[in-house]
N, C-alpha and C positions, 0 to 999 in steps of 0.2 A: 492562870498558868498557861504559857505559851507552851504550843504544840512542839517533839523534838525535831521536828523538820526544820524550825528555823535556828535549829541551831549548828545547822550543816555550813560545809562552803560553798555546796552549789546552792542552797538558798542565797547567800551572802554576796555570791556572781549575779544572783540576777538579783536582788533586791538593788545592787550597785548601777547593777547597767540599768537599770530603771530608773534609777534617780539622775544618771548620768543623760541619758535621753530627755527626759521630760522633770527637768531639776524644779520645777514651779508646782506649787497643789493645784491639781484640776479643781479642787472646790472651790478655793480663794479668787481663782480665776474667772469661774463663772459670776463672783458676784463684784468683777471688774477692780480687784484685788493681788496684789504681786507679792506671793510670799514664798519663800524656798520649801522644799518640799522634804521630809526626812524622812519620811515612810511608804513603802511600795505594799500599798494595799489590793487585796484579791476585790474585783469590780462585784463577784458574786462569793459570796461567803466561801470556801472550801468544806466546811464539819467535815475536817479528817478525811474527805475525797483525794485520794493521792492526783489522780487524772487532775480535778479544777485546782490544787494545789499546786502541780507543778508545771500544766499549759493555761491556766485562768488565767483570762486579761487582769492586771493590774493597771491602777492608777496612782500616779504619787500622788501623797498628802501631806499638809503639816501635822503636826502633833496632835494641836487644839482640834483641828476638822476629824482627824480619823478618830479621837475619841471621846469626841460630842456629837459633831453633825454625822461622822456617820455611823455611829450606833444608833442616833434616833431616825436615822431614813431605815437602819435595820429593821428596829420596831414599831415604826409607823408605814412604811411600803415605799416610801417618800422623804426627799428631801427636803425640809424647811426654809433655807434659802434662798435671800431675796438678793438682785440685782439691784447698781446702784440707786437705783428709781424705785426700789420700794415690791417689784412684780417679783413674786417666784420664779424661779429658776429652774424647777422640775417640772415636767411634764404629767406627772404623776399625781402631784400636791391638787390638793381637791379645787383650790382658785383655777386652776386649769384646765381639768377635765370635760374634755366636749367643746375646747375652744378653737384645736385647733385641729 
């Protein structure tokens, strides 16, 4: 059940100008990928925080990324995600840690 905040118009203003700015998903992106983006996701969760609700950075996403890849970077700390070459894409994901 989606929280009643997005069901406001100023959600609706900025979820637009979000998408309107940065119309591509950051995740698709990274892994050298061009897909239109439909959803202006909060970068760090919100749980009902009005403050990172309504100043938390957002990122757009497509559908498929905000609700697979990034529910499991929710419950893993990390995102899964590999670049065309096969190497993760997160900094975080345990192939990476201490490399760089």
């Amino acid at each position: 059940m989606s929280h009643p905040w997005y069901h406001t118009s100023r959600w609706r203003k900025r979820r637009a100008r979000q998408i309107v700015e940065h119309p591509l998903c950051a995740m698709c992106e990274q892994q050298g990928r061009v897909t239109a983006a439909t959803i202006a996701d909060h970068v760090v969760p919100h749980r009902g925080d009005a403050e990172k609700f309504w100043n938390g950075e957002l990122q757009s996403l497509c559908a498929t990324c905000h609700s697979a890849r990034k529910q499991m970077q929710e419950k893993h700390g990390y995102s899964q995600g590999c670049d065309v070459d096969g190497n993760p894409t997160d900094d975080q994901h345990p192939w990476n840690r201490g490399k760089k």
